[in-house]
mmCIF file of the N, C-alpha and C atoms, coordinates in Angstrom:
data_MODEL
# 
_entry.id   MODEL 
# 
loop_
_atom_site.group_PDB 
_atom_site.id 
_atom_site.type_symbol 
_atom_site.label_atom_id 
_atom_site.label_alt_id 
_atom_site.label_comp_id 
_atom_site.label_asym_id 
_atom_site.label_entity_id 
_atom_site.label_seq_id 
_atom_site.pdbx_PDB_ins_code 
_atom_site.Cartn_x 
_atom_site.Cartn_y 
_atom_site.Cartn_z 
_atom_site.occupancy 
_atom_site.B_iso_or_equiv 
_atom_site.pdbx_formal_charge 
_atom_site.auth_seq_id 
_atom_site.auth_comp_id 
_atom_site.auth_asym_id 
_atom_site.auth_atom_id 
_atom_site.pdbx_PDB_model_num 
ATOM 1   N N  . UNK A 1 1  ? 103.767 95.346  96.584  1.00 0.00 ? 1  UNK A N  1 
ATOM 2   C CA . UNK A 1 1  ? 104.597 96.035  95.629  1.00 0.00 ? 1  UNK A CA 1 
ATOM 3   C C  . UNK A 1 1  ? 104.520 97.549  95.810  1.00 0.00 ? 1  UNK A C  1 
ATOM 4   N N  . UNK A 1 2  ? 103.482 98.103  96.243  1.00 0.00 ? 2  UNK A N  1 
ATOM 5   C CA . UNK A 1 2  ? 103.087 99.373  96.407  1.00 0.00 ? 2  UNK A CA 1 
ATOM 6   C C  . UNK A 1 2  ? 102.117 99.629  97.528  1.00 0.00 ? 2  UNK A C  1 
ATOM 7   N N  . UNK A 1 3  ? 102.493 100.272 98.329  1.00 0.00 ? 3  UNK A N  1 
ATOM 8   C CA . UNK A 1 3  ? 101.549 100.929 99.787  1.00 0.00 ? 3  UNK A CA 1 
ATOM 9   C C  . UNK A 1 3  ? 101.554 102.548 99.347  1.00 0.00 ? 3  UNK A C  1 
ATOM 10  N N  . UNK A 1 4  ? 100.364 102.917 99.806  1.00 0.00 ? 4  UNK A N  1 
ATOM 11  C CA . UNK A 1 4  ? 100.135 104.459 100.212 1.00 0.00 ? 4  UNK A CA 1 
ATOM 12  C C  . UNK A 1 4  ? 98.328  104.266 100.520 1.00 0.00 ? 4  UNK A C  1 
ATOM 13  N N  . UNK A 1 5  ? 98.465  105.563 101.084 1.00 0.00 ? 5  UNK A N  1 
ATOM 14  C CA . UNK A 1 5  ? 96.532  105.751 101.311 1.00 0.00 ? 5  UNK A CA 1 
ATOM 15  C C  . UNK A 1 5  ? 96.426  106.715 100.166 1.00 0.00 ? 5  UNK A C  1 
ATOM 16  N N  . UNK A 1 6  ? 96.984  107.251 98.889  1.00 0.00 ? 6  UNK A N  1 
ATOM 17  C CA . UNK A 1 6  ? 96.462  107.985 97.909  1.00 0.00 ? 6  UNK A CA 1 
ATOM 18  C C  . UNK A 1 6  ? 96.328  107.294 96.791  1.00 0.00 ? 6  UNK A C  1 
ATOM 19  N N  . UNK A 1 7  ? 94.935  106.730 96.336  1.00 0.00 ? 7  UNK A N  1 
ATOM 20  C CA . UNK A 1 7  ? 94.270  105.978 95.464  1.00 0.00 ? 7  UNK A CA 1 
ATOM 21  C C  . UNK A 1 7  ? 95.139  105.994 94.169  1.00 0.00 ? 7  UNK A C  1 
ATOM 22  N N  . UNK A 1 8  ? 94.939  107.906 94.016  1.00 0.00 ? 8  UNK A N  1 
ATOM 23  C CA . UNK A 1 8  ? 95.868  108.308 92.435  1.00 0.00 ? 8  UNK A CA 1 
ATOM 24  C C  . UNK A 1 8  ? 97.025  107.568 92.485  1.00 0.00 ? 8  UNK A C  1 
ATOM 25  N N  . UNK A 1 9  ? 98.021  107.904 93.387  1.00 0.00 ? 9  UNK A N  1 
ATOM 26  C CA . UNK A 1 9  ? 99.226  107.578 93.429  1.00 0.00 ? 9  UNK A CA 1 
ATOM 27  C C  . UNK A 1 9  ? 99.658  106.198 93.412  1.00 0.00 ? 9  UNK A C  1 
ATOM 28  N N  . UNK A 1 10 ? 99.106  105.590 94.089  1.00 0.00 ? 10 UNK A N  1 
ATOM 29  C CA . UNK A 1 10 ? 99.037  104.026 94.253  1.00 0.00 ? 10 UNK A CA 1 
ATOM 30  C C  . UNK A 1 10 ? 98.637  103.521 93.132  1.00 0.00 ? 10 UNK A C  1 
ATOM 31  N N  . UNK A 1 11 ? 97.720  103.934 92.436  1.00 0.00 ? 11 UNK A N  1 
ATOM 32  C CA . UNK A 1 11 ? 97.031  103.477 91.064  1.00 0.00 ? 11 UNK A CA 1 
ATOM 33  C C  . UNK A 1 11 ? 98.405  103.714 89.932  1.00 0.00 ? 11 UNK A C  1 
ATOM 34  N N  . UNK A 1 12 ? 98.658  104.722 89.847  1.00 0.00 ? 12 UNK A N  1 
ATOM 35  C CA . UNK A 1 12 ? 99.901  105.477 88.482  1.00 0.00 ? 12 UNK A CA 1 
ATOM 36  C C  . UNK A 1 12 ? 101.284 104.528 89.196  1.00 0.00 ? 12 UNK A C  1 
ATOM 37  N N  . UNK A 1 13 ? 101.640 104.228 90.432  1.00 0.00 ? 13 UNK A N  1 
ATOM 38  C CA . UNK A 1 13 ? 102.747 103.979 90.829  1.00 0.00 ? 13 UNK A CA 1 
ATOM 39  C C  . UNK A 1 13 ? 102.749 102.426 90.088  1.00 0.00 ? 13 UNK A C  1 
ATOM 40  N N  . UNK A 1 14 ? 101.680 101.216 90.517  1.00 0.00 ? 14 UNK A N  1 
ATOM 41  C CA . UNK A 1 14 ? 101.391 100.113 89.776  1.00 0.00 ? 14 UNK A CA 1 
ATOM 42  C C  . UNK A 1 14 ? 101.735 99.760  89.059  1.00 0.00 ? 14 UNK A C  1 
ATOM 43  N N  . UNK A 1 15 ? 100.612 100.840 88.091  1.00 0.00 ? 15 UNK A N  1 
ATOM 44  C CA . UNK A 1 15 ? 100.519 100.980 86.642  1.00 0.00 ? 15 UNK A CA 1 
ATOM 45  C C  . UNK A 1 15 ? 102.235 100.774 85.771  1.00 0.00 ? 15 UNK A C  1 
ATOM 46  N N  . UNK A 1 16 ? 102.716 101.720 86.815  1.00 0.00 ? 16 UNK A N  1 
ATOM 47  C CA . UNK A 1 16 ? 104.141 102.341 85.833  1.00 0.00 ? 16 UNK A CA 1 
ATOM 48  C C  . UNK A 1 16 ? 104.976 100.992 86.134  1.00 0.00 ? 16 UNK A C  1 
ATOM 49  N N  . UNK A 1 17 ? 104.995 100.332 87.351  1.00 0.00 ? 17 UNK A N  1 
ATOM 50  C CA . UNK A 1 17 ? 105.864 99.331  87.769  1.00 0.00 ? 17 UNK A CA 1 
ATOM 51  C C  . UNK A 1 17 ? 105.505 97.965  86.983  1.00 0.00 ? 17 UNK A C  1 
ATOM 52  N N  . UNK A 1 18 ? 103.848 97.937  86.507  1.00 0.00 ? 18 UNK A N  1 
ATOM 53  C CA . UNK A 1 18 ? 104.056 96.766  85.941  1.00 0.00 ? 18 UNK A CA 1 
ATOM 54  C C  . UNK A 1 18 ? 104.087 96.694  84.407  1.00 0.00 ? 18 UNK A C  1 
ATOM 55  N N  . UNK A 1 19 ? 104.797 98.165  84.477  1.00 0.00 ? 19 UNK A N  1 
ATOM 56  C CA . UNK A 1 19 ? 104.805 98.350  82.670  1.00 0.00 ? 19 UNK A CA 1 
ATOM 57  C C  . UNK A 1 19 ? 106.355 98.937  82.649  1.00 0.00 ? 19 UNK A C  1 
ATOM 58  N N  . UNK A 1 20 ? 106.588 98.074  83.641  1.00 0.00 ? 20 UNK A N  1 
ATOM 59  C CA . UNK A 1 20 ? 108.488 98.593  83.295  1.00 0.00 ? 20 UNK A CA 1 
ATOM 60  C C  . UNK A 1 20 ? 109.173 98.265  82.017  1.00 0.00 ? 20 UNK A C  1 
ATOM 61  N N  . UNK A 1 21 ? 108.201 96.683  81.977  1.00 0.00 ? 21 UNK A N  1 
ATOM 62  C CA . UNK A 1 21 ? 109.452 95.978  80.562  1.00 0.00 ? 21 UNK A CA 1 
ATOM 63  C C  . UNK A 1 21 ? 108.327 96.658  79.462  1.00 0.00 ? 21 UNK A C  1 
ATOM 64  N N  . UNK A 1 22 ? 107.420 97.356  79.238  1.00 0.00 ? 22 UNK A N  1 
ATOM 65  C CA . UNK A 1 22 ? 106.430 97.876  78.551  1.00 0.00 ? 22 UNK A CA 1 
ATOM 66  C C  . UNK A 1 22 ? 105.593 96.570  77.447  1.00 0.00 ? 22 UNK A C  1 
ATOM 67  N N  . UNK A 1 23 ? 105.307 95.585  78.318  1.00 0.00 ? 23 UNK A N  1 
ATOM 68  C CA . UNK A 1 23 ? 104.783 94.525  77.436  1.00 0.00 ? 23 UNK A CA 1 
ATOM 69  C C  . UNK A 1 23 ? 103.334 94.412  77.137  1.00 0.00 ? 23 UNK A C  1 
ATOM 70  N N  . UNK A 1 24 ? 102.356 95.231  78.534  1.00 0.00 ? 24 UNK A N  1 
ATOM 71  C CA . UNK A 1 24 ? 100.969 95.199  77.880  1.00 0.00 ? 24 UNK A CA 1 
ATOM 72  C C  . UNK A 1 24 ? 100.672 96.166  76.841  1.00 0.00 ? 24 UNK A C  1 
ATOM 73  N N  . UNK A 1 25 ? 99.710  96.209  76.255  1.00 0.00 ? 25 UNK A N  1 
ATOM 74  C CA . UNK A 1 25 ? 99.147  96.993  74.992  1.00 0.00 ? 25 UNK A CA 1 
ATOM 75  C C  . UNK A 1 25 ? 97.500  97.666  76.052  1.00 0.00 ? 25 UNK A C  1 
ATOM 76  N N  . UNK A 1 26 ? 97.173  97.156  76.697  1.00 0.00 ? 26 UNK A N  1 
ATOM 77  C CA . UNK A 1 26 ? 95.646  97.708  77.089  1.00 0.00 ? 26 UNK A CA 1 
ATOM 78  C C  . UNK A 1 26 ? 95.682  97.355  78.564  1.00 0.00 ? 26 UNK A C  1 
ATOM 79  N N  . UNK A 1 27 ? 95.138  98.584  79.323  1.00 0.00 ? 27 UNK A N  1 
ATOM 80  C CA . UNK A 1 27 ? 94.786  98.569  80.453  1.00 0.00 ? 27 UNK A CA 1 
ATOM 81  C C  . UNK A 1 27 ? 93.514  98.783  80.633  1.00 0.00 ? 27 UNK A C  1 
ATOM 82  N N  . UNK A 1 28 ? 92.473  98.188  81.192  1.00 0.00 ? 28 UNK A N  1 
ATOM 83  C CA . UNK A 1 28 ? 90.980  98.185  81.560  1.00 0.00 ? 28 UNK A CA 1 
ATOM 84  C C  . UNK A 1 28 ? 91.026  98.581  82.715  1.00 0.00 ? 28 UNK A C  1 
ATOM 85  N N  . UNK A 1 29 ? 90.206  99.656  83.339  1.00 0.00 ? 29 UNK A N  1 
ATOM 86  C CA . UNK A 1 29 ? 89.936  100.117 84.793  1.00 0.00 ? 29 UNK A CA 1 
ATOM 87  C C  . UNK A 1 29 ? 88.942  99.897  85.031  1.00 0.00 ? 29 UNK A C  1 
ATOM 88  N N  . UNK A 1 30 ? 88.488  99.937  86.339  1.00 0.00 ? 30 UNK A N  1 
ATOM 89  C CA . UNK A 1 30 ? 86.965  99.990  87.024  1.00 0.00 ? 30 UNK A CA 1 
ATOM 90  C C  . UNK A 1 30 ? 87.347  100.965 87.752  1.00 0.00 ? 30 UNK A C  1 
ATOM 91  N N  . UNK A 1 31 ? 85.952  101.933 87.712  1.00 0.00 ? 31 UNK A N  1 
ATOM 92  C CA . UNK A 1 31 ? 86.061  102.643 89.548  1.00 0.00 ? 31 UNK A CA 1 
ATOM 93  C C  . UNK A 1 31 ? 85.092  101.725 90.222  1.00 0.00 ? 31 UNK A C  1 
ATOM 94  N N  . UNK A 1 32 ? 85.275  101.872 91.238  1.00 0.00 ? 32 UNK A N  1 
ATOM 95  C CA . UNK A 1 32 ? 84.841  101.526 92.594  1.00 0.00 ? 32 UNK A CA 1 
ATOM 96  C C  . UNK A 1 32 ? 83.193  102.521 92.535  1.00 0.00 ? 32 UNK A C  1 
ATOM 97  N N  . UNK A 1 33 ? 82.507  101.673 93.901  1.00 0.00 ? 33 UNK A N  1 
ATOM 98  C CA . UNK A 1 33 ? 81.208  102.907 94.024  1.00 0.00 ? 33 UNK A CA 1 
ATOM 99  C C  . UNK A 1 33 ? 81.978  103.712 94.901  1.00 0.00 ? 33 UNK A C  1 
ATOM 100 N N  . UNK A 1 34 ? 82.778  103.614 95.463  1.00 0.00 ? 34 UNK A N  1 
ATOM 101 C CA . UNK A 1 34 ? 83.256  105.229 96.497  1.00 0.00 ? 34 UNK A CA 1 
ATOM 102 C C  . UNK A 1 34 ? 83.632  106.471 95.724  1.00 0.00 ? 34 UNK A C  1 
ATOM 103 N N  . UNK A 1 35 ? 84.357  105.857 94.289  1.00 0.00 ? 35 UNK A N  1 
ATOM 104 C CA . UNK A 1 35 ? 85.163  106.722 93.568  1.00 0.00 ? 35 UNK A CA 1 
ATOM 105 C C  . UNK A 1 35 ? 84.325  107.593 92.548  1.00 0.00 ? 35 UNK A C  1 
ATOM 106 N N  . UNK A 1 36 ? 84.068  109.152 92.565  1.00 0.00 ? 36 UNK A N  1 
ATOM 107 C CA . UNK A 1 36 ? 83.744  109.611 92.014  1.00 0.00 ? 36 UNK A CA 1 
ATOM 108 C C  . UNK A 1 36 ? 84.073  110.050 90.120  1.00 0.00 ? 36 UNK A C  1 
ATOM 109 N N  . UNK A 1 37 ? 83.332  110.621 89.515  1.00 0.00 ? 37 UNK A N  1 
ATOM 110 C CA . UNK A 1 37 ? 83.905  110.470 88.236  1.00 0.00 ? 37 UNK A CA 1 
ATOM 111 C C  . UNK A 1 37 ? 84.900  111.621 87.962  1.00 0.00 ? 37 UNK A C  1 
ATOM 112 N N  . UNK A 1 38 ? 85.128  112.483 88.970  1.00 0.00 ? 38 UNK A N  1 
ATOM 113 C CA . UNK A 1 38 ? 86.063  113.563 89.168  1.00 0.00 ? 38 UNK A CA 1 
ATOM 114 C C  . UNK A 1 38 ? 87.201  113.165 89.280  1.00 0.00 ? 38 UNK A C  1 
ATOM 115 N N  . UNK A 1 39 ? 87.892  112.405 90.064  1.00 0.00 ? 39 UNK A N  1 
ATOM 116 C CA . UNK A 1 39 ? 88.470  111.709 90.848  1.00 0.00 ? 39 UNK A CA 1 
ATOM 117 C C  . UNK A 1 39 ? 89.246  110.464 89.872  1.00 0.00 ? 39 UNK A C  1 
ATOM 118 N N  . UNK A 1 40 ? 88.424  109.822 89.042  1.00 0.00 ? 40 UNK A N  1 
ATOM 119 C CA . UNK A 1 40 ? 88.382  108.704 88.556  1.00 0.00 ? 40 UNK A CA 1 
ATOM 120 C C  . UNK A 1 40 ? 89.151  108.885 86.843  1.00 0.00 ? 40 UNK A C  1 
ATOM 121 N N  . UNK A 1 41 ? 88.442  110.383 86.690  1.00 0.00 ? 41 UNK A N  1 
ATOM 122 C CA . UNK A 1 41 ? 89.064  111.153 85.158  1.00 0.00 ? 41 UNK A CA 1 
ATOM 123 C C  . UNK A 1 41 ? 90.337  111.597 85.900  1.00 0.00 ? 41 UNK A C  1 
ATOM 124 N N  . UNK A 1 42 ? 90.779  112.331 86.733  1.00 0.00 ? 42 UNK A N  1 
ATOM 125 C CA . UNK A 1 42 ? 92.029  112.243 87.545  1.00 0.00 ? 42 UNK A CA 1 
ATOM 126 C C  . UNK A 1 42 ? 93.116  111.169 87.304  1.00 0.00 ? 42 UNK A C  1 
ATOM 127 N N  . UNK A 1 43 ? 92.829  109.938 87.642  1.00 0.00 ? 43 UNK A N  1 
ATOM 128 C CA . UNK A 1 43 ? 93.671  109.171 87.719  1.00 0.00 ? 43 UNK A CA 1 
ATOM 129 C C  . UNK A 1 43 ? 93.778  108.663 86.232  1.00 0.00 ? 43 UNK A C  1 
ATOM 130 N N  . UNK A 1 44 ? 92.820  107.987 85.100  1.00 0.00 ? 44 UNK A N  1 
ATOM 131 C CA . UNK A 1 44 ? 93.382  107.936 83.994  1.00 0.00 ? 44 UNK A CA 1 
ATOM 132 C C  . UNK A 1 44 ? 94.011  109.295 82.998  1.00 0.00 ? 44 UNK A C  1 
ATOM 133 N N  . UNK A 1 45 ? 93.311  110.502 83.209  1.00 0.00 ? 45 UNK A N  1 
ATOM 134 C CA . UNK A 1 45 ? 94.147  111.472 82.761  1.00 0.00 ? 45 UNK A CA 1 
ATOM 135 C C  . UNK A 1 45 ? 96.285  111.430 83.051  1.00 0.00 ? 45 UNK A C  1 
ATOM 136 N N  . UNK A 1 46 ? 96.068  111.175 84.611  1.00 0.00 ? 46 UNK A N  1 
ATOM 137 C CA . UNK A 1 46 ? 97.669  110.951 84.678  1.00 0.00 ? 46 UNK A CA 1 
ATOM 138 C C  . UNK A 1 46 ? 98.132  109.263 84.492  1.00 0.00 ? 46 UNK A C  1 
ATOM 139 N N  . UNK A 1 47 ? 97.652  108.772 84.194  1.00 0.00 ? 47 UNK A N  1 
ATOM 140 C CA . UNK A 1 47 ? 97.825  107.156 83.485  1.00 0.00 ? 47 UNK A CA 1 
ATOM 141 C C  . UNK A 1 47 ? 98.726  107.401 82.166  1.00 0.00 ? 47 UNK A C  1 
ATOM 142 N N  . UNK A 1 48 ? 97.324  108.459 81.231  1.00 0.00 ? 48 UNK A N  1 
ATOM 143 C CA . UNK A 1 48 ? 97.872  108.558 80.105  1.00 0.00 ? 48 UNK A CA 1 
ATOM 144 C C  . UNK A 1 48 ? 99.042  109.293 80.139  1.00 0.00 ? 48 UNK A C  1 
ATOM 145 N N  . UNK A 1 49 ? 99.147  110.595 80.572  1.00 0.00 ? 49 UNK A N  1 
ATOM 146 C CA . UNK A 1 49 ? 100.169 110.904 80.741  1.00 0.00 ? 49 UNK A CA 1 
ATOM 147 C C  . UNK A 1 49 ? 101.489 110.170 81.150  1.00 0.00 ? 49 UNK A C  1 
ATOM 148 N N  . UNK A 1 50 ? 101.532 109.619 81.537  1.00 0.00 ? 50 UNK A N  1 
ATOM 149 C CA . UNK A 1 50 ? 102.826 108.446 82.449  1.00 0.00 ? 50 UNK A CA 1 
ATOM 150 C C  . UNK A 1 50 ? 102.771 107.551 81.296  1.00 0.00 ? 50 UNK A C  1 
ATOM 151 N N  . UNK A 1 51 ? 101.581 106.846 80.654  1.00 0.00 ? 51 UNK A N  1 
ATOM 152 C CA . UNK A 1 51 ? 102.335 105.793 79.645  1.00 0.00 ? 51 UNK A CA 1 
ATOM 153 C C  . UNK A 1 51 ? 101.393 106.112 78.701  1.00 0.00 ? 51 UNK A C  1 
ATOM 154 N N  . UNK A 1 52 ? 102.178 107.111 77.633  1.00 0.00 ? 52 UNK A N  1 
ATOM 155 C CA . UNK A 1 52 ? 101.115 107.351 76.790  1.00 0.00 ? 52 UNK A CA 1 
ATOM 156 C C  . UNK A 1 52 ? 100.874 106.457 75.764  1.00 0.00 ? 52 UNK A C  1 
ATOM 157 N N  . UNK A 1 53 ? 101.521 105.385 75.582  1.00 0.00 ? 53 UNK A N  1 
ATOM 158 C CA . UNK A 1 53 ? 101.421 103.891 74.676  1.00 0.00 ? 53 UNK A CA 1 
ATOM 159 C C  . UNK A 1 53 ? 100.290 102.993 74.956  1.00 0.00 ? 53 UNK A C  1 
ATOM 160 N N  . UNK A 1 54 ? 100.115 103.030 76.339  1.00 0.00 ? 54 UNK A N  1 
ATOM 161 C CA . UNK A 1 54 ? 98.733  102.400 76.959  1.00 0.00 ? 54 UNK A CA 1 
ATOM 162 C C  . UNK A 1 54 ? 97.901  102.533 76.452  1.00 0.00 ? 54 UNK A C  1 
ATOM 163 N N  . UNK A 1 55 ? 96.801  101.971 75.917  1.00 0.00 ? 55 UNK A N  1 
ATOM 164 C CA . UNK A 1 55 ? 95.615  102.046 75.539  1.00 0.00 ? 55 UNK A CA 1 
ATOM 165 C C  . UNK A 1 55 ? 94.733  101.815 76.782  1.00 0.00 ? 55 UNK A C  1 
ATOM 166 N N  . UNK A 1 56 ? 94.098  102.630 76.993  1.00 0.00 ? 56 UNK A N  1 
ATOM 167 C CA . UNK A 1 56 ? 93.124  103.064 78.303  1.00 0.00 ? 56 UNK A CA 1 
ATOM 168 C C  . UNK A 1 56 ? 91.283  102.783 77.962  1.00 0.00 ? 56 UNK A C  1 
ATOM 169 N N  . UNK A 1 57 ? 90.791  101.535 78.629  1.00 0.00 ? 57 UNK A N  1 
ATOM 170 C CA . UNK A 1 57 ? 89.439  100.758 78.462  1.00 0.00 ? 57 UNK A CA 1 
ATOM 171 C C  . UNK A 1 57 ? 88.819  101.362 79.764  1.00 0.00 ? 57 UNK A C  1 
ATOM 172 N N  . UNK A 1 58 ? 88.246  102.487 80.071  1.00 0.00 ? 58 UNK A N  1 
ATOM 173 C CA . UNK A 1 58 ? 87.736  102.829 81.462  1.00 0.00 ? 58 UNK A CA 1 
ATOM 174 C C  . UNK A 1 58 ? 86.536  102.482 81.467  1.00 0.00 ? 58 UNK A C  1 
ATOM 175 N N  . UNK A 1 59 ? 85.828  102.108 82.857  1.00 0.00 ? 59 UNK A N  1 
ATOM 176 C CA . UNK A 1 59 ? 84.679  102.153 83.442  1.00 0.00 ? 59 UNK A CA 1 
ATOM 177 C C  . UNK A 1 59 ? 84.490  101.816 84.357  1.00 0.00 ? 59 UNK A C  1 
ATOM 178 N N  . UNK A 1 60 ? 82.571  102.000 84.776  1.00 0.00 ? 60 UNK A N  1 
ATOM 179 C CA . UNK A 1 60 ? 82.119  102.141 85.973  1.00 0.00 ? 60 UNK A CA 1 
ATOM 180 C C  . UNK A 1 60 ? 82.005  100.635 85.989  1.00 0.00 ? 60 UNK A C  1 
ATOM 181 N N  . UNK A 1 61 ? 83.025  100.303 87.872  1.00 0.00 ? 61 UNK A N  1 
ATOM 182 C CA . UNK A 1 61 ? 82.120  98.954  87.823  1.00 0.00 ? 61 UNK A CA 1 
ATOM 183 C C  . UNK A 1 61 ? 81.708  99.230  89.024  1.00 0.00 ? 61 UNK A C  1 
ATOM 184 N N  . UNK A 1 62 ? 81.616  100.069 89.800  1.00 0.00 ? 62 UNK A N  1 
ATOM 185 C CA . UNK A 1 62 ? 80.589  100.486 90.908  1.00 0.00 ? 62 UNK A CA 1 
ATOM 186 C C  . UNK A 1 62 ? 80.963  99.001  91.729  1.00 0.00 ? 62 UNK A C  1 
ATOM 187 N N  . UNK A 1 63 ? 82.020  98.463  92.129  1.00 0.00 ? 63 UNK A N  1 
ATOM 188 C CA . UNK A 1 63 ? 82.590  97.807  93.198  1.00 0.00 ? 63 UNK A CA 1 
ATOM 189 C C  . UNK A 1 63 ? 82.605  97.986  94.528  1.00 0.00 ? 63 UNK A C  1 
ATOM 190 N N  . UNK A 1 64 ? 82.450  96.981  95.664  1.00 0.00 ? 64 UNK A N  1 
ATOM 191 C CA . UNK A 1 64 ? 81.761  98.391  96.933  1.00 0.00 ? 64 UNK A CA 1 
ATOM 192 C C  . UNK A 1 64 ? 83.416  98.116  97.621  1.00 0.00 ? 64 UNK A C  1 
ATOM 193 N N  . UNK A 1 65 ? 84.279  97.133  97.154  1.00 0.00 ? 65 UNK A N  1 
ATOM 194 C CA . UNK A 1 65 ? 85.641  97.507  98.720  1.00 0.00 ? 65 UNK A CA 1 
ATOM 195 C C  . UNK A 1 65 ? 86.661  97.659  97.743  1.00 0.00 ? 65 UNK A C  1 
ATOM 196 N N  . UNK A 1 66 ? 86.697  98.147  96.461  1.00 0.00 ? 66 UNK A N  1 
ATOM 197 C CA . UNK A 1 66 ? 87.982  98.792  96.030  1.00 0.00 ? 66 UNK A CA 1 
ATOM 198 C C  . UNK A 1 66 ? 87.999  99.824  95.085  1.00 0.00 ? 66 UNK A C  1 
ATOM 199 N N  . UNK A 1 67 ? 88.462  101.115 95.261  1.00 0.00 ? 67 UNK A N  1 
ATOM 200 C CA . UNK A 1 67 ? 88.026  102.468 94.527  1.00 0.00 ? 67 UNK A CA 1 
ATOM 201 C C  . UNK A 1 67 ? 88.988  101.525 93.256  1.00 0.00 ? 67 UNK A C  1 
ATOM 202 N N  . UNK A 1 68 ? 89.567  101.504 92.649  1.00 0.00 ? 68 UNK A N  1 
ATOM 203 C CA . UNK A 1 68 ? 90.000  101.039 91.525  1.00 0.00 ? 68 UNK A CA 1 
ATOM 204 C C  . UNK A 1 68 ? 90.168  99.494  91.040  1.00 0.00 ? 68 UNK A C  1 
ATOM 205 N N  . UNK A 1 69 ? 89.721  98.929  90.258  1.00 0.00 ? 69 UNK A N  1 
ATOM 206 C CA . UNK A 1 69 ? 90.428  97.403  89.644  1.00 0.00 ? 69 UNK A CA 1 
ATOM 207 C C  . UNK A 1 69 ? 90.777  97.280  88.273  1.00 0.00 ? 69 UNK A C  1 
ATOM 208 N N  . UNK A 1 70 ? 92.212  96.889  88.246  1.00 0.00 ? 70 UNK A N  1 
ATOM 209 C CA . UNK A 1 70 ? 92.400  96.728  86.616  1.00 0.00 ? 70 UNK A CA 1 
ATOM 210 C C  . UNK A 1 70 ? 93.264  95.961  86.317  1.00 0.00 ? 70 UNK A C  1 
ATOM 211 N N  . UNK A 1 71 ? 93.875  96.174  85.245  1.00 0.00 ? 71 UNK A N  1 
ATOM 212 C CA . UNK A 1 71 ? 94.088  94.805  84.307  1.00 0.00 ? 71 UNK A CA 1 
ATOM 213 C C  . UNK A 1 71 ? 95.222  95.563  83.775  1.00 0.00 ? 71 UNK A C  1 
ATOM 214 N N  . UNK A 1 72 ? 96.291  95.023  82.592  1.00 0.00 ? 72 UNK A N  1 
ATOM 215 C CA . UNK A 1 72 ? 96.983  94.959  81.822  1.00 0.00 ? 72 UNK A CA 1 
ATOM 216 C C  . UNK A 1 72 ? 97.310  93.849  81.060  1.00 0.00 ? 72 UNK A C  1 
ATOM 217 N N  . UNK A 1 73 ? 96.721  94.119  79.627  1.00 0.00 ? 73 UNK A N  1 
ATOM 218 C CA . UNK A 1 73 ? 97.175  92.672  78.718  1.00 0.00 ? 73 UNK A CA 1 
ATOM 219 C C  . UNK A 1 73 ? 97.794  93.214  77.544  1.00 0.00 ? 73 UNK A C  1 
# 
């Protein structure tokens, strides 16, 4: 559904596509262990921004082969 090598972008592009018909209420993230917490406040900062209806559940799940995993329910 979505290719790029920029984590952010790929992450917000997702996000926005699988909230076209706007039906989840909560998104849960993990970072990854690669992904720093710099990096990681980055990408839900522009989450919220892009869907500010989202309710945003972040954390560390220190995953070792994917800087991000999440959810929408």
């Amino acid at each position: 559904m979505v290719v790029g090598a920029d984590v952010e972008k790929v992450t917000i592009d997702l996000v926005s596509r699988m909230q076209a018909d706007e039906e989840g209420d909560t998104l849960t993230i993990l970072a990854g262990a690669d992904m720093d917490d710099e990096a990681f406040g980055r990408i839900i900062s522009a989450i919220r921004e892009a869907q500010p209806d989202l309710e945003i559940d972040s954390h560390r799940g220190e995953q070792p082969l994917y800087p991000v995993i999440f959810s929408i329910e």
